[in-house]
C-alpha positions in Angstrom: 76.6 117.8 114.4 77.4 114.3 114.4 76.7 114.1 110.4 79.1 116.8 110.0 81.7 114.9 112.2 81.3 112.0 109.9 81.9 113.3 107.4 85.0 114.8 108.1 85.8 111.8 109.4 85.2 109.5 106.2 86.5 112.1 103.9 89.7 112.1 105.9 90.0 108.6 105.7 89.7 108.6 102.4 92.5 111.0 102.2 94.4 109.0 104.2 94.4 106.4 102.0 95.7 108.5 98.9 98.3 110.2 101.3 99.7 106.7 102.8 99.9 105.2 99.5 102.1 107.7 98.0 104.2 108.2 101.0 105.0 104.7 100.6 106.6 105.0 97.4 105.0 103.4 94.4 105.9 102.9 90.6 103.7 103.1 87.6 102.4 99.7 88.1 101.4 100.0 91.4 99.6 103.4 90.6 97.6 101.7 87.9 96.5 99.0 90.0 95.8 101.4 93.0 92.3 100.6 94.2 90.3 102.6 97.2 88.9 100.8 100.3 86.1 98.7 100.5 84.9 101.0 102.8 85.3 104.1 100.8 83.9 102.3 97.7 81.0 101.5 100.1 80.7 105.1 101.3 80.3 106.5 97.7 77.8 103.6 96.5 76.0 105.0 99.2 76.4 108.4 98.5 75.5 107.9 94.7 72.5 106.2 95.7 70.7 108.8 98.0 71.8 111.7 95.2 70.3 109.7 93.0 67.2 109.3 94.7 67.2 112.9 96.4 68.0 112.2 99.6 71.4 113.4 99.8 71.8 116.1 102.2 74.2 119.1 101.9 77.0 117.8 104.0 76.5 114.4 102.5 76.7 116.5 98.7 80.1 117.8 99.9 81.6 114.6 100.9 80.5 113.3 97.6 81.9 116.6 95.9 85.4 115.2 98.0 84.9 111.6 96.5 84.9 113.3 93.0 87.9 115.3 93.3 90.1 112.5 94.8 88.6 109.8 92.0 89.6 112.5 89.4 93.1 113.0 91.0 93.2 109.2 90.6 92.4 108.7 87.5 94.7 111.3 85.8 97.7 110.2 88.1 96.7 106.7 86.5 96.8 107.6 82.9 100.2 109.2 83.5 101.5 106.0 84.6 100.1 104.2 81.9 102.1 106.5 79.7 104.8 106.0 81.8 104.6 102.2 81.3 103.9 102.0 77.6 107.4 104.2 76.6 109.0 101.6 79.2 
């Protein structure tokens, strides 16, 4: 169980980080140069690496499948501020 609660626990913080940075207000620029935690970039290496090697387990596949879907909400939130800045 404690896997499980970890999980939860670092996919929430990652989250977190998305959700505080928004409610803050932002602008273009800022969303370009938006860069996750050291911690969550950490997590993910780590994740990568045991998929990789086959070590990932399922709980640990889900939190990377979380990763995934927040990097890819990140990315195109980033190319719409770089459209955003180039008509500026």
């Amino acid at each position: 169980m404690w896997l499980r609660n970890s999980f939860v626990m670092d996919t929430l913080t990652a989250y977190q980080e998305v959700v505080d940075f928004i409610a803050a207000g932002t602008t273009p620029r800022n969303v370009v140069d938006f860069r996750p935690s050291d911690e969550s970039q950490e997590r993910v290496s780590d994740l990568l690496f045991r998929e990789k090697n086959g070590e990932i387990t399922p709980d640990e596949r889900s939190e990377l499948d979380h990763y995934m879907q927040i990097e890819h909400l990140i990315r195109l939130a980033k190319a719409k501020a770089r459209e955003y800045l180039a008509n500026e």
